[in-house]
KEMAR-444666 format. One record per residue: x, y, z of N, C-alpha, C in turn; residue in three letters. Coordinates in steps of 0.2 Angstrom, whole numbers, plus 5000, padded with zeros to 4 digits. Layout:
N
XYZXYZXYZala;...
This chain:
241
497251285070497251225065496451225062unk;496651215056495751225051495451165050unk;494851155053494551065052494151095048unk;494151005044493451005038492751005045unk;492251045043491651065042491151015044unk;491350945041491150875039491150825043unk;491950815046492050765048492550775054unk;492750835054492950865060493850855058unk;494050815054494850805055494950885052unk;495650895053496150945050496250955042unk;496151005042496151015035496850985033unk;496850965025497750945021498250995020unk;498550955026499351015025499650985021unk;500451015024501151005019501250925020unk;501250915026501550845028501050775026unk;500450805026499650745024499950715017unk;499850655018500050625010499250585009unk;498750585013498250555013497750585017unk;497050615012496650655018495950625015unk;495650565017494950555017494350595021unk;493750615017493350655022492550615019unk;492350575026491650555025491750505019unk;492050455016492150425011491650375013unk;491250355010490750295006490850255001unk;490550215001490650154997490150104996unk;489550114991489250054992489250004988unk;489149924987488949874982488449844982unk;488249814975487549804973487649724972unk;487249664977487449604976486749584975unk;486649564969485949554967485449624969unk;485149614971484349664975484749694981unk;485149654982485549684990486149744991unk;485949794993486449844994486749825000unk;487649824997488149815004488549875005unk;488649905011488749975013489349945014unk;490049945011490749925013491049985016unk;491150045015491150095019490550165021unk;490650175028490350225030490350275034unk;490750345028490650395031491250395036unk;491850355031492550335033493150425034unk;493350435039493650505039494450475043unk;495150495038495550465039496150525036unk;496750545041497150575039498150555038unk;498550535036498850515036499650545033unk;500250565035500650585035501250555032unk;501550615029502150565027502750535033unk;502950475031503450435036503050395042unk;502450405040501950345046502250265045unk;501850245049501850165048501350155051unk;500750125045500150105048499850045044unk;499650025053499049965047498449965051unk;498149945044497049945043497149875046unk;496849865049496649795051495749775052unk;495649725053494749725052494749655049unk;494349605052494249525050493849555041unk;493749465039493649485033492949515034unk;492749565029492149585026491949645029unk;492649665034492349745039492649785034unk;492949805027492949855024493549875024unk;494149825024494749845025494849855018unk;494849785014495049785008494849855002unk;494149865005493749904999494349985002unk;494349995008494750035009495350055006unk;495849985007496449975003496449994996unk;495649984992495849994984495550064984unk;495450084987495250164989495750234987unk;496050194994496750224996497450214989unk;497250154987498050134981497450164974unk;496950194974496650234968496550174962unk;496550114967496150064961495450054961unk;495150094964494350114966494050194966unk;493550204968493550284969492750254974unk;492850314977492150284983491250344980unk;490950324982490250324980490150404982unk;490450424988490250484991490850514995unk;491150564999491450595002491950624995unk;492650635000493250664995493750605000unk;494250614992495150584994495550644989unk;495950674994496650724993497250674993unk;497550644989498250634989498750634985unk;499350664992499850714988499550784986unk;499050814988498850874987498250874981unk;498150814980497650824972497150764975unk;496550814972495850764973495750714968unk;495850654970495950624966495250574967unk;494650604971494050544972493550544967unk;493750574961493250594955493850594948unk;494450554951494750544943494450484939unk;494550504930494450454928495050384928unk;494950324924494850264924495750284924unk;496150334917496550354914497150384920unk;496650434922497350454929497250444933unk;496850384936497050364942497550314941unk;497650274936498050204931498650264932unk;498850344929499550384932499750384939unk;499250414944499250404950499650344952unk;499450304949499750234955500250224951unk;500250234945501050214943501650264944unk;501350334947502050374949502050384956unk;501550364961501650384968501450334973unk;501350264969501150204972501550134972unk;501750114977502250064977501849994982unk;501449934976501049904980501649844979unk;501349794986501549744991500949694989unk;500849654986500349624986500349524989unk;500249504993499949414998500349384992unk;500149374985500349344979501249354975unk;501349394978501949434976501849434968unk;501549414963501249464957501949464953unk;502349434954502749434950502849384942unk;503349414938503449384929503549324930unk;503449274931503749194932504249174927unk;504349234921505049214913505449284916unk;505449314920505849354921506349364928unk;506949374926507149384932507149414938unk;507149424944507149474950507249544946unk;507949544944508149594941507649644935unk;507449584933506849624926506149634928unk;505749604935505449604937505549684941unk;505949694946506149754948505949814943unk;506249774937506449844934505849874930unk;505349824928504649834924504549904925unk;504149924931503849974933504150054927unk;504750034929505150114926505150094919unk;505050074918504850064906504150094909unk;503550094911503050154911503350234911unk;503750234915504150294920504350314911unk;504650274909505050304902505850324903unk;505950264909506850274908507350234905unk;507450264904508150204900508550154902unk;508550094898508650044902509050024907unk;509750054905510250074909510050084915unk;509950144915509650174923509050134926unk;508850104923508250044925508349984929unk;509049954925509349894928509949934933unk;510149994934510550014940509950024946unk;509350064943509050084950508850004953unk;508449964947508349904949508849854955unk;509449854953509849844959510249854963unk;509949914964510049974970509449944975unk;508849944971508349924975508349824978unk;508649814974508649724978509249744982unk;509649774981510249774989509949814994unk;509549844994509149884998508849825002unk;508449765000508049745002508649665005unk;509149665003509749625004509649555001unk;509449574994509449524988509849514984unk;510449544985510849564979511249504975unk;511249444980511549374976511049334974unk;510349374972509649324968509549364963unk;509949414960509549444956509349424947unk;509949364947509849354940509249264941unk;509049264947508649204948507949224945unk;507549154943506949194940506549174947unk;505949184947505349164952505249104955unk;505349054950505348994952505948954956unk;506748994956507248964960507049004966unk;506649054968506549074973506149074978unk;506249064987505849054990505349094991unk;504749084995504249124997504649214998unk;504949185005505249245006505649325001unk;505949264999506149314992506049324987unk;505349304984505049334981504549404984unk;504649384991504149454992504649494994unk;505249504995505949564994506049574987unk;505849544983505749584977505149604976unk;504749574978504049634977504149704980unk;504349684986504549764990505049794986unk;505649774982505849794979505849844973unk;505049794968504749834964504749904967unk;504049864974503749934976504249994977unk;504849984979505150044980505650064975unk;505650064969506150064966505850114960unk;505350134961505150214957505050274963unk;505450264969505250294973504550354975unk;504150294975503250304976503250334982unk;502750394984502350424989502350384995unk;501950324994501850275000501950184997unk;502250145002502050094997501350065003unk;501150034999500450005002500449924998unk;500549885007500349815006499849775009unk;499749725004499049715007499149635006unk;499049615016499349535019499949515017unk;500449555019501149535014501549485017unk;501249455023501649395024500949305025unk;500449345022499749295020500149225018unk;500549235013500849175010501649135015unk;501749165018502449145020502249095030unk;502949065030502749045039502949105042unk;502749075049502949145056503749165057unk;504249125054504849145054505049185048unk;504849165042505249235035504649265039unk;503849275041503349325042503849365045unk;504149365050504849395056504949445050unk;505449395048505949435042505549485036unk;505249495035504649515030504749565034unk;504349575039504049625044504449665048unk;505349645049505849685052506149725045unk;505849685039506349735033505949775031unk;505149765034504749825031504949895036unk;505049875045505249935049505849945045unk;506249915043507049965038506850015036unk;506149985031506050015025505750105027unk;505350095030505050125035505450175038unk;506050145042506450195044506950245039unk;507050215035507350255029506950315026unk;506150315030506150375028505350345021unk;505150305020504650285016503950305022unk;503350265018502750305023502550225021unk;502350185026502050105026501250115026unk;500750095022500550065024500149975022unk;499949945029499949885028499049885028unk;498849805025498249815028498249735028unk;497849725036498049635037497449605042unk;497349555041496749535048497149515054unk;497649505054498149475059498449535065unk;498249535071498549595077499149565076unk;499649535072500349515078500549555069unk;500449545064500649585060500649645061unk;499949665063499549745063500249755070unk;500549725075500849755079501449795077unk;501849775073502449785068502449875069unk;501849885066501549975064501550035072unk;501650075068501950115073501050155074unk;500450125070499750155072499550105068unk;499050075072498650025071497850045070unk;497550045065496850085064496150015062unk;495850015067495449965066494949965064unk;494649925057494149955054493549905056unk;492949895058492549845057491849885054unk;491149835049490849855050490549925043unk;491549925040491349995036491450055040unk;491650065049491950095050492550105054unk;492750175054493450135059493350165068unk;493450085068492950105075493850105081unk;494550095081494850125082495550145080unk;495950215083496550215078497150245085unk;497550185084498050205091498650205089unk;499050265089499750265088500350265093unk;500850225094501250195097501850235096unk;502350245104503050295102503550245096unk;
């Protein structure tokens, strides 16, 4: 097996859907320079299930936007999907995440004049499919997440709960590389949290690659490898049968 040079991990194979090597990240707050990451080296597979954990202010976040290519970092490399993508412009990295990124987001981000169904379906008018086939995948994807009797409801007859199975919804319904959420049950109580977090292992077992990023261990337990960052680095990464 061939390791980078660098940082010691294994070079990107076939199955690598995410290869950070030495990744940096600095910010400028006033005169004060904040090192949010440092010298971050992280490998990740397709069909994982993983969550970043790390209280606020250890570098989870800046990570998160790293990894979903709403960022690019100061120094090292990121390989995903086989393309180096830590030096793309503003343009393809906006392609990158609209064709291999399926985000989960605390707020669920969803159209508040549109329906479940129209919300699902937004993503693929980027994609450039035809409406048709937008509103079938669309609700292929909320039965997937077992929404299928809310789908002509707008956001506002909807609970917590079910507005975040349609965010997951969205997220899976261009069938993306990974999907990646970030605190996805932040908003909700300990019991839809339950529910959120047994339909993410579904999602997960079908065959999709999770990753989560969360300050809470009872969340971060869900995941089949839990990686702990504090500090800007990741101090450690344990995966579970």
């Amino acid at each position: 097996m061939k390791r980078c040079v660098r940082c010691g991990y294994k070079l990107f194979e076939m199955d690598d859907i995410i290869k950070i090597c030495n990744v940096r990240k600095t910010y400028r707050i006033g005169s004060v320079e904040v090192r949010a990451l440092n010298d971050v080296s992280l490998t990740v597979s397709k069909n994982e299930y993983v969550a970043i954990m790390g209280p606020s202010g250890s570098g989870k976040s800046t990570l998160m936007n790293i990894l979903g290519c709403l960022d690019t970092p100061d120094g090292g490399s990121y390989t995903f999907c086989g393309e180096d993508v830590s030096r793309l412009g503003d343009d393809a990295l906006a392609s990158v995440r609209s064709r291999q990124i399926g985000f989960v987001f605390q707020s669920f981000a969803l159209m508040p004049r549109q329906s479940a169904l129209e919300n699902v379906a937004m993503p693929l008018i980027y994609h450039g499919v035809p409406r048709s086939e937008r509103l079938r995948r669309a609700r292929e994807a909320l039965l997937q997440v077992g929404l299928g009797e809310r789908m002509d409801h707008d956001p506002s007859e909807l609970s917590g709960g079910q507005k975040q199975r349609v965010a997951l919804a969205r997220a899976l319904v261009g069938n993306p590389s990974i999907i990646l959420a970030d605190e996805p049950t932040g908003n909700l109580d300990s019991a839809t949290s339950e529910e959120i977090m047994a339909l993410f292992g579904r999602v997960h077992d079908a065959g999709n690659t999770v990753i989560l990023v969360t300050h809470s261990e009872q969340i971060a337990s869900y995941a089949r490898r839990v990686i702990c960052i504090r500090d800007g680095q990741i101090v450690s990464d344990i995966r579970r049968p």
